[in-house]
N, C-alpha and C positions, 0 to 999 in steps of 0.2 A: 491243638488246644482250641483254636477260635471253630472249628469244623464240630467239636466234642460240646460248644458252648450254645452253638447254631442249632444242635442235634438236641439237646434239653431245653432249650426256647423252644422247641415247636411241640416236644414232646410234653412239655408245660400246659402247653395252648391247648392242644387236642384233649386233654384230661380236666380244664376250666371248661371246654367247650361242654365235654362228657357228664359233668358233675352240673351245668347249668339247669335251674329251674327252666319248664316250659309251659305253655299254657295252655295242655291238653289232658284231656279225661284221665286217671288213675284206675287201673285195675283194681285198685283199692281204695277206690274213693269214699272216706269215711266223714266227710264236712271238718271240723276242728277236730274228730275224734272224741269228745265231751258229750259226757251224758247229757238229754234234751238237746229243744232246738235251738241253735245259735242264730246271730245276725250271718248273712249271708249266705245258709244255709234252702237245701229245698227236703223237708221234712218228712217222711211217712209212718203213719199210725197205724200199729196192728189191730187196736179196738179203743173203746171209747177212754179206758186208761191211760196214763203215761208213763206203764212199763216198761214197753217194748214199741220202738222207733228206729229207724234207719234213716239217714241224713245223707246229701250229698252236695255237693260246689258244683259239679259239670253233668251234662245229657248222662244219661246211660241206661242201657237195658237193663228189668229187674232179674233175670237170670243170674243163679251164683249168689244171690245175697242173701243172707239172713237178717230177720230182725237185730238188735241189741236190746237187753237189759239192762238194770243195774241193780245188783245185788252187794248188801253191808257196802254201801261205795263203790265199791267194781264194776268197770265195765265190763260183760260180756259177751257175745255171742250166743243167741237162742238157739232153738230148735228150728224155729219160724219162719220158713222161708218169706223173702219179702216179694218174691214174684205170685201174681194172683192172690194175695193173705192182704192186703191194705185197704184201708176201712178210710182214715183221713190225712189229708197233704197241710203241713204249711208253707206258704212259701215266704221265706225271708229272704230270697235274692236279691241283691241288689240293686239289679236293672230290669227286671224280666217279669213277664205273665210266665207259667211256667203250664209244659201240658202236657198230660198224663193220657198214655196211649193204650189201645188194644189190636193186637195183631189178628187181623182175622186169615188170613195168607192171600196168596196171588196179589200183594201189593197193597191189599187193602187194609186200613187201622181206622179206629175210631174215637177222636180226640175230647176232651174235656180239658178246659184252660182254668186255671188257677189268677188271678194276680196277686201280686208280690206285697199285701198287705199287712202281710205279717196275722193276719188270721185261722184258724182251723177250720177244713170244707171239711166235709162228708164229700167220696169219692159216688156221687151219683151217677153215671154213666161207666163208669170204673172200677167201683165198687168188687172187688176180692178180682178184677180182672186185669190189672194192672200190669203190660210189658216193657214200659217204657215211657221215660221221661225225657223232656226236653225242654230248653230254655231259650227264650226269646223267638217263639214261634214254632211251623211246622211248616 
């Protein structure tokens, strides 16, 4: 019995460990998920409306993501991909300039930084070329 008791304590432990939040980028990184930009949030605008935005918490490459809408209340999922289609960034991060990259290959990208003003840029140097985001430097 004490061997059977030893054996579900660790087996406890392992499955707390498994189920622990951690604090690294999601596959699915969608900010709070809520339409618009939230507080801690790093924003991107498909055009000068606020139809269609894509939000995120951590770094990440824009590959794989579509814009969002919101239609009668619903959030959805666009057509719109959000890599090379973003027009303007907010950054509402908490702590961070936030800076919007372009991959030109063999190593090389070309950065534009944001700060965390909670304002809306126009992606000037980034402008529909946008592959990647990153926070607190490059």
């Amino acid at each position: 019995m004490r061997r059977l008791k030893a054996a579900m304590a660790v087996l406890l432990g392992a499955v707390t460990l498994l189920l622990a939040p951690v604090g690294v980028a999601s596959a699915d990184d969608n900010g709070n998920g809520l339409p618009l930009c939230s507080p801690e949030e790093i924003c991107f605008w498909y055009n000068e409306s606020n139809i269609l935005e894509k939000q995120f918490y951590w770094n990440s490459g824009h590959g794989g993501y579509n814009f969002m809408g919101v239609s009668n209340g619903n959030y959805y999922v666009s057509d719109e991909p959000l890599q090379n289609n973003a027009r303007d960034i907010t950054n509402k991060d908490s702590e961070c300039t936030v800076f919007v990259g372009i991959w030109h290959g063999n190593g090389n990208w070309t950065w534009e930084s944001f700060p965390n003003d909670q304002n809306r840029y126009f992606l000037r140097t980034v402008n529909n070329r946008n592959d990647y985001h990153q926070r607190c430097g490059v």
